[in-house]
TORRO-833459 format. One record per atom (N, C-alpha, C, O): z, y, x. Coordinates in steps of 0.05 Angstrom, whole numbers, plus 5000, padded with zeros to 4 digits. Each point is the difference from the previous one (the first is absolute). Example, Ala and Ser with C-alpha at 12.3 -4.5 7.8 and 13.67 -1.06 7.14 Angstrom:
BEGIN
515648865264500050244982500050245018501350005021497350214972500150245016501450224985500450225010
***
This chain:
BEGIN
500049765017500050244983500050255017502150055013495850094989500150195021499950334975498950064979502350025034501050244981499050275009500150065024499050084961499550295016500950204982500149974975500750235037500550284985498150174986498650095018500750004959499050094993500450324980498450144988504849875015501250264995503550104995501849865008498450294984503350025008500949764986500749865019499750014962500949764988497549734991500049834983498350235034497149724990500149855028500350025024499449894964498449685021497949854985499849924977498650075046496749774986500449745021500650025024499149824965498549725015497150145020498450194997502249645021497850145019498749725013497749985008503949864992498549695009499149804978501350024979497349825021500449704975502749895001501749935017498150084968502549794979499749704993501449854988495850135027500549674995501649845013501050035022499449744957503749815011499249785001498549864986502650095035499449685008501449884978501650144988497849575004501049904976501949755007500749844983500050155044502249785015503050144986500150254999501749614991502150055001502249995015499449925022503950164976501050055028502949914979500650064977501149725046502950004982501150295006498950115019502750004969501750344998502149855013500849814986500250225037503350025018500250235005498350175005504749844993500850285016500849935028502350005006495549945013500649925023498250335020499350194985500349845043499450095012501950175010502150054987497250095041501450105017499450294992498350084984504050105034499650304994497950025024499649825016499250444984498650085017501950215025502450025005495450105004501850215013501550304987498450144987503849935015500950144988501950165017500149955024501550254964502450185015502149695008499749774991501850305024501949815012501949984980500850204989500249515003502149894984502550075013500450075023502149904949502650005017500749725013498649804995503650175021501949815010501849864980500349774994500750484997502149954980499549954976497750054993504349844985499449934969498950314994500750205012497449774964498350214989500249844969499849754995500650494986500249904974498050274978500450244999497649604988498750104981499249964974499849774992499750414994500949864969496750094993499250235005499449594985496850044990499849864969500849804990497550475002499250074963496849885009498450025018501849834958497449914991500649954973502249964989494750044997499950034971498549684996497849984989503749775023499249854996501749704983501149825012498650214956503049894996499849664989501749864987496050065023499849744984497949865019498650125016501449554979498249915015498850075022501550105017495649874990499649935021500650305025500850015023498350144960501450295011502350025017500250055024501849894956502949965006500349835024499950135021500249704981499649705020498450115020500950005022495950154974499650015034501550305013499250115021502249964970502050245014501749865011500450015024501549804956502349885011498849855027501450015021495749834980499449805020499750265021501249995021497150244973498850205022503050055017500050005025502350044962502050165010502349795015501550055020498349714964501549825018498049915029501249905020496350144980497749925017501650255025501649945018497850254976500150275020504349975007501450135016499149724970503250065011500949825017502150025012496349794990500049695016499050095025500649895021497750324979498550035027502250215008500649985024500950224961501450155009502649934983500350034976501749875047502349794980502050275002502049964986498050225025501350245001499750194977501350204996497149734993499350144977499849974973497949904992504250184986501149884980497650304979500050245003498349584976499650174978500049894985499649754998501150484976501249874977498250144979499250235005499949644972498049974990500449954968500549814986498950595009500750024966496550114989498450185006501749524966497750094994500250124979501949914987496850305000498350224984498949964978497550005002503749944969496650084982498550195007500950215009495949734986498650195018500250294980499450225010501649764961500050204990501750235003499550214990503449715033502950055001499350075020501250215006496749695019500450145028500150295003501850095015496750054975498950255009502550194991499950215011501649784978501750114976502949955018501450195005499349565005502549835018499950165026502050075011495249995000499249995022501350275008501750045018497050144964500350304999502650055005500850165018501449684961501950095005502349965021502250115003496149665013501449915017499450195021502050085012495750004995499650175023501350254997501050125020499249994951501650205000502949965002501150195011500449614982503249925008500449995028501950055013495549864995501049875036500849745003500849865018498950124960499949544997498049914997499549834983498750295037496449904997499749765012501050025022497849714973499249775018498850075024498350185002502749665018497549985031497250014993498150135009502249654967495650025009500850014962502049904989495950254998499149994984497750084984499250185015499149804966497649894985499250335005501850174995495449935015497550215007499149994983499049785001500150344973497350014992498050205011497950034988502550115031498950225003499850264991501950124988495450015017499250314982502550185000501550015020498750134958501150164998503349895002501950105012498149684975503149914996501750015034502250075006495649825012501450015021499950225014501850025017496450184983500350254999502250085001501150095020500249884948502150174996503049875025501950095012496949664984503049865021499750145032501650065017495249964982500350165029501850195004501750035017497850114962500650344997503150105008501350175012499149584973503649964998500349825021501749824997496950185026501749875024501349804992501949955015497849904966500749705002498149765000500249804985497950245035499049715011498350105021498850214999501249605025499649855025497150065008498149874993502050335022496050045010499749725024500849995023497949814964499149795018497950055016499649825016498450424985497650015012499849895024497849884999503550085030500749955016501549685007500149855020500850144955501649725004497949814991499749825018498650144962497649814994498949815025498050075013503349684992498549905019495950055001498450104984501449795039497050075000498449834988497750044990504049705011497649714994499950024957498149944985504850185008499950134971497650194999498049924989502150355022498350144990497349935003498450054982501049855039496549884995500449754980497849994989503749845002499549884983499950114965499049854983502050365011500050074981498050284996499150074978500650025041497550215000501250325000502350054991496450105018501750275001499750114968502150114994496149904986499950104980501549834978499550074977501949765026502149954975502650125002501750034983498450045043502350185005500650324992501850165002495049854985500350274985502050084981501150224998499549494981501350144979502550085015500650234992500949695025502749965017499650245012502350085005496250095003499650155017500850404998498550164990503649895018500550264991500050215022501449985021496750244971499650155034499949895018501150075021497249664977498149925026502349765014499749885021502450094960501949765021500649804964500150034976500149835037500449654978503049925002501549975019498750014963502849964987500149784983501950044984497049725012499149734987498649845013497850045008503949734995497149775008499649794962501549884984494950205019498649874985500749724986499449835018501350084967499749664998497349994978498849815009500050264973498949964981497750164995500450245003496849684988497950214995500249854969499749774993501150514988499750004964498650134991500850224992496449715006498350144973500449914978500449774992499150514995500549804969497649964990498050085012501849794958497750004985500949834974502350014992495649824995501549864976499549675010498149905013504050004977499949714996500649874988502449994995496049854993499349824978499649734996499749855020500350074954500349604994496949965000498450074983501349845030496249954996500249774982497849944990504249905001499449834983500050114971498649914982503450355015501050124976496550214997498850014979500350115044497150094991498449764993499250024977499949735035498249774987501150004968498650044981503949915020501049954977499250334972499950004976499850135036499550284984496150184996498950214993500249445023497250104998498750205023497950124997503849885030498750235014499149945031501149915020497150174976498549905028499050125024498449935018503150284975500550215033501650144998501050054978499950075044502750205004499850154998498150065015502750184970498950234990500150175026501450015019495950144971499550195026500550374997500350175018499849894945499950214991501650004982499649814985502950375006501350064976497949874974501249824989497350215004498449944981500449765003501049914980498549905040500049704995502549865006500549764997501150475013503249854990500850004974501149844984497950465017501150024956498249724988500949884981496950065031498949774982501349805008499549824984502550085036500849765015502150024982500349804986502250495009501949954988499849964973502149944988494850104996499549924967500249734996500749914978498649915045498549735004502849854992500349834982501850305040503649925004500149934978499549784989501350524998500549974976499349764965501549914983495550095023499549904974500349685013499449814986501550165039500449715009503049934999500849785005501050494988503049934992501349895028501549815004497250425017501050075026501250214999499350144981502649965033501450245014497650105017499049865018500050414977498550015022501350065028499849845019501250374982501950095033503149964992500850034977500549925040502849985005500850265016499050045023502450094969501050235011503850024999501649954982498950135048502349944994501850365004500850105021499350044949500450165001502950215013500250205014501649584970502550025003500649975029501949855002497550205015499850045032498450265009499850055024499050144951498350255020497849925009497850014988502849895037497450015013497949844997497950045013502349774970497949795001497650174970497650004996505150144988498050184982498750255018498050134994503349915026498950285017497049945005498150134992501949625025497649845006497850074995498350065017501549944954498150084984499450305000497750064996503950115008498550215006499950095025498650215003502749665025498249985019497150015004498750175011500649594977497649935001499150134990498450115015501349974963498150214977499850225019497650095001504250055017499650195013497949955029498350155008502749585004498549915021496850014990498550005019500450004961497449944986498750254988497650045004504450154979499650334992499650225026498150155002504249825019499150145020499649945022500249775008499250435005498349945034501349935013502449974996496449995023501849965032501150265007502450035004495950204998500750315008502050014993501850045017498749914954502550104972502049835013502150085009497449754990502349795004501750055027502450024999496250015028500650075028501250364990501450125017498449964968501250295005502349974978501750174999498249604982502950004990501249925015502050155003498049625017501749895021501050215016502250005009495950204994500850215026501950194991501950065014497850054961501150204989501549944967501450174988498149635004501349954975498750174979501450074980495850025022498150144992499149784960498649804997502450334986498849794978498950174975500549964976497550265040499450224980496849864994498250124989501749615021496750004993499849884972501949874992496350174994500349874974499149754996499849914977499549945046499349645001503349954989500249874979502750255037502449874993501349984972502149884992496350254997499850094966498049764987500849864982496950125029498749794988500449765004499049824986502850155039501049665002502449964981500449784991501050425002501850004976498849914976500849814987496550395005498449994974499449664995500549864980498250065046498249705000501949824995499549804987503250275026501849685000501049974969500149784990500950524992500949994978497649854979500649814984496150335021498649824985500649725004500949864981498650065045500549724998501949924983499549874979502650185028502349944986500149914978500749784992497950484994499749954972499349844984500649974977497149885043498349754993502649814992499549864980503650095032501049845002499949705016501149794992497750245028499649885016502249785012499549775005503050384999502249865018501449894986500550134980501049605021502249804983501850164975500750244999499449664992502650064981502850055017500949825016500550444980502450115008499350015035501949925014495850174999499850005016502450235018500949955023499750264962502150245012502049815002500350035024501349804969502349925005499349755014501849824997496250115017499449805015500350055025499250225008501749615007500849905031497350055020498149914987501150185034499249905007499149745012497849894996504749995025500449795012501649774998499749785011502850314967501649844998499949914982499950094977500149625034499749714972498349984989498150155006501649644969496949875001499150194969498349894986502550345005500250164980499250215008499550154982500149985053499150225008496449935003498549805000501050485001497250035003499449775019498249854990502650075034498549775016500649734993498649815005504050214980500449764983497649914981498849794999500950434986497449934986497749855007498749824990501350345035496749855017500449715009498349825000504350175008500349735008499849724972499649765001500750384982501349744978497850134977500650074977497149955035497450104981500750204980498450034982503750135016500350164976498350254990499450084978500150005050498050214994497549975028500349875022498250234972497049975020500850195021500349865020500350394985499250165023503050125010502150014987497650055033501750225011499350205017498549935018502450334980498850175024502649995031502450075002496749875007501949935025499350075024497850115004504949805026498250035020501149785013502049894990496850035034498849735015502549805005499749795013503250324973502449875005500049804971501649824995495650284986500949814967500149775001501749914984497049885030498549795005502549835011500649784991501450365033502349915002502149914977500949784993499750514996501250074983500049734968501649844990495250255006500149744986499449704992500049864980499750125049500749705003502649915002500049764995502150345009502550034999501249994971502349984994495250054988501250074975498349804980499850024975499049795040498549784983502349754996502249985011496849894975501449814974501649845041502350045008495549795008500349915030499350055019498749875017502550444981500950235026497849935013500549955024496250014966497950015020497950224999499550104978499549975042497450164993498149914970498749794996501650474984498449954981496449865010498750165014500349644982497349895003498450224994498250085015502350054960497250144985500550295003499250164984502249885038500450345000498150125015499749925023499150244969497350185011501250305000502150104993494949995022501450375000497850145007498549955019501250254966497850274999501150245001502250074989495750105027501650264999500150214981498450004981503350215022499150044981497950274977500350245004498149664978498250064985498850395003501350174989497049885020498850195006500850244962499749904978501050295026500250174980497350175000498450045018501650034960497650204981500250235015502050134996496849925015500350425012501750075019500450225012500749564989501550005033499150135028497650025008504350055004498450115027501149885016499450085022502349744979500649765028497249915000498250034984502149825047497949775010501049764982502249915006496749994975499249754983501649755019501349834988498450165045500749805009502850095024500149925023501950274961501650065015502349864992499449884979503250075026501949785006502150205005499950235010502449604979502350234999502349645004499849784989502350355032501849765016501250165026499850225011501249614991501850085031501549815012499849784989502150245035501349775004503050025003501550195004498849564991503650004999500149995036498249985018505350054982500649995031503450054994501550004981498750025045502950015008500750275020498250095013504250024987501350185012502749965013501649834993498850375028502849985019500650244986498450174994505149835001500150274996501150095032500249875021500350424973499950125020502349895021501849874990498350175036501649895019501249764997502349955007495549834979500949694997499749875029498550125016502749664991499149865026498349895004499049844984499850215048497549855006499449724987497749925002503949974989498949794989499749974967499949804985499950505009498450004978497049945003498649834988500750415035497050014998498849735012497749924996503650005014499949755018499649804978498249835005503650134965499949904987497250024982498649824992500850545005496550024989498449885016498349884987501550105034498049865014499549705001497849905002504449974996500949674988497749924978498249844999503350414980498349814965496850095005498249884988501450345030497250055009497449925009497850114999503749555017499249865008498249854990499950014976497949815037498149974992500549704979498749934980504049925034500649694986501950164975499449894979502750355015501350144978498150054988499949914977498350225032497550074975499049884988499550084977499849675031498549764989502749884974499549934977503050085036501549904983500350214974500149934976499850285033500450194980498150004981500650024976497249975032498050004972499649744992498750004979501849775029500249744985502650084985499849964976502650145032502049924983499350324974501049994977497950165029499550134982497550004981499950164981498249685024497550014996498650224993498550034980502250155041498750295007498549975026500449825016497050454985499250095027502549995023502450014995496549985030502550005024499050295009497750064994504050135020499050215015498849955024498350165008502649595007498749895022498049984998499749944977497850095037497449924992499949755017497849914996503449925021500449875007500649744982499549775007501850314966501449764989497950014973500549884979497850225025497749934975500249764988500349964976499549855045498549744990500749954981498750034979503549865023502349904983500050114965501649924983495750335011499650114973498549794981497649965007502949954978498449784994499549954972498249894988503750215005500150164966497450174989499550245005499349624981496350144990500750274996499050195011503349814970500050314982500450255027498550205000503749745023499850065014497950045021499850225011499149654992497650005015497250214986498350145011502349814963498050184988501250284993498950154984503649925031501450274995498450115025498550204997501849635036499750055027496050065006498850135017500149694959496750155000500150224983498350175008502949914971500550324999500250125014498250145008504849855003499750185019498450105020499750245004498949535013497650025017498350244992499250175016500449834960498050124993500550314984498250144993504749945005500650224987500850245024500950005023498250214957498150155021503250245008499950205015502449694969502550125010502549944982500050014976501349945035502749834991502250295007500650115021500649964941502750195007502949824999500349804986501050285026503649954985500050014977498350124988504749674993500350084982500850244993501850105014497250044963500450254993503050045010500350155019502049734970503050115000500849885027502450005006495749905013501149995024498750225020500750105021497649944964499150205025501750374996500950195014498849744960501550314999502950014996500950214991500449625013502549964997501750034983499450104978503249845027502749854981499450214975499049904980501450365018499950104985496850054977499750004975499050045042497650034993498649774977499150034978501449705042500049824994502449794969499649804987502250365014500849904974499350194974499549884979500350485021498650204989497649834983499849964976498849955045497349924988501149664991499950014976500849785030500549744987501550074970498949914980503050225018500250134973499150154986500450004975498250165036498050094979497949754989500449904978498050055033499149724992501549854978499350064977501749845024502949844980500850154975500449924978499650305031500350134970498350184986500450154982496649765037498650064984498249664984498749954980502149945038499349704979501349984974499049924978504150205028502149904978498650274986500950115020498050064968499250134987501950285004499850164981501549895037501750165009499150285010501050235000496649645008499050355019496449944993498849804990500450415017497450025006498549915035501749915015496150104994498350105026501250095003501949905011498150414981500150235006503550065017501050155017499949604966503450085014500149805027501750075017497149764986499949885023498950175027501450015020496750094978498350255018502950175006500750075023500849974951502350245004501749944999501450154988500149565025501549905007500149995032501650095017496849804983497849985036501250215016501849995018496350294968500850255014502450135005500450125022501749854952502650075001500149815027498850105019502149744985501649845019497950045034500450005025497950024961498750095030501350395015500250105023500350004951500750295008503149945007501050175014500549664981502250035009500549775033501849985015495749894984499849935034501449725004500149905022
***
């Protein structure tokens, strides 16, 4: 996966993405690389991850008992996260001063703000070397604040939709929709076939935000988009019409029954529950679903019939038709943690951790090294998208941050629940952008 920069918060694929189709067992075995000098003495650290079940769970515990065996001096202790609770736990821990040693990066703006506040760890310098050529200098963009990195990478997440290809055979449909128009006809098809068409898991924010992500990734430009990132600029009127487009949709009724008070992730009743146990056909997601819900099938296996397209080009839009919106997860030191924090980022960085990591997650690896091991179709047909998309942003509420970023996920939400208009989402946005 070779990564390049392409603006203050984009990255494009710049190499092929073709994957070898050999598979790889996931251990959390391999050595650290080179790094700042370890201590002598016992060293104790406490690491957040948002990983609370299955195979997730299990390859942290194997990654961390792996790295403490090689360094028996070094005791970490290991509290995991609903991923909905991290960002929220996280915050407040950095602000008490009871922040974990290493904990969960999303990047953009969010980590921005942790810069700002001097609570987390500029690694630019500490990154062994045999890490950074294996992972590429442009995924380190999202991590990257005034020119120094503050995250090492584990994960490349685009999103898009993913779906039961047996629940479309079953609904009469015989291609993936490429245009709003032939989704609205995919979700008529659902329907009179006494399908759910999308699973949306509202009652979480962001999975309803999603959706107007994308409407916006498709309504406006790249220009628009790179100068909201820069300036929090949302006077163009595309951010008005991705409001307008998602409410039509909406209206169609498209998404499950009681979707606002639905889960994203948790249990077989949340939106990925659904996908797993055929309840509903689609989800809009990003490249972590596939994990997620196999974890959530009847025998905790990769769904067989799960496919994925991106997603559907809008009417009058001024995005590029083949642009992609994702980013990557990672990890962080907070500030003045011990060398064998970063020493510890460079561990799961590795080329045999990577491999384990995306088997045990059945996600992309950040390594481009640990490709192989992708073997998952739906996946695979996320990774020839990307190849071919002509610019990949952050998620919206990661790039502009904590604040910004919840402003706009509730607006969304209450404008589903019939609460607000467009128009209040655009002026939700801005309020919280003028107060910074």
């Amino acid at each position: 996966m070779q990564w390049k920069v392409k603006g203050p918060a984009l990255v494009a694929l710049g190499a092929s993405l073709s994957l070898a189709l050999a598979g790889c067992a996931g251990g959390a075995t391999g050595t650290t690389s080179s790094a700042p000098a370890t201590s002598a003495g016992p060293v104790t650290m406490t690491f957040w991850h948002n990983s609370t079940t299955g195979d997730g769970k299990k390859y942290w515990e194997d990654t961390v008992a792996a790295y403490t065996k090689e360094h028996p001096n070094v005791t970490i202790n290991i509290q995991a996260i609903q991923n909905e609770d991290m960002d929220g736990k996280l915050q407040t821990a950095l602000n008490s001063g009871d922040d974990p040693t290493i904990f969960m990066a999303r990047g953009g703006g969010k980590l921005a703000d942790v810069v700002a506040a001097d609570q987390v760890l500029d690694i630019t310098d500490k990154i062994s070397p045999e890490v950074k050529t294996a992972l590429g200098d442009g995924i380190f963009s999202a991590f990257t604040v005034d020119g120094k990195i503050y995250g090492m990478p584990t994960s490349v997440l685009p999103g898009g939709i993913y779906y039961s290809k047996d629940l479309f055979a079953k609904a009469g449909i015989t291609a993936t929709p490429t245009t709003f128009e032939e989704l609205n006809a995919a979700v008529d098809k659902l329907k009179a076939a006494g399908i759910a068409p999308i699973a949306l898991g509202g009652k979480d924010a962001w999975p309803a935000a999603h959706w107007y992500y994308f409407m916006a990734l498709r309504d406006c430009s790249k220009d628009v988009m790179d100068k909201a990132a820069a300036e929090k600029d949302f006077s163009d009127p595309c951010w008005l019409k991705a409001g307008e487009d998602l409410k039509a949709f909406a209206d169609t009724e498209p998404f499950n029954k009681g979707y606002l008070t639905t889960s994203a992730q948790q249990g077989a009743g949340s939106s990925a529950g659904m996908i797993a146990n055929h309840k509903a056909a689609m989800e809009l997601m990003g490249a972590w679903d596939p994990g997620v819900i196999a974890d959530l099938t009847p025998d905790k296996k990769a769904l067989p019939d799960l496919g994925w397209f991106p997603f559907p080009a809008v009417s009058g839009g001024a995005g590029d038709p083949t642009a992609m919106m994702g980013g990557s997860d990672g990890f962080a030191c907070r500030k003045n943690a011990p060398a064998e924090c970063v020493d510890f980022l460079n561990f799961i960085a590795s080329k045999a951790n990577q491999e384990g990591y995306a088997t045990a997650f059945k996600t992309l690896p950040a390594n481009k090294d640990a490709k192989s091991v992708v073997t998952d179709p739906a996946l695979q047909d996320v990774l020839a998208s990307y190849d071919k998309a002509a610019y990949v942003m952050l998620w919206l509420d990661t790039m502009y941050g904590q604040n910004v970023g919840n402003a706009l996920n509730g607006g969304v939400v209450n404008m589903l629940a019939g609460k607000g208009q467009p128009a209040d989402i655009v002026a939700a946005v801005k309020s919280a952008a003028a107060k910074g």
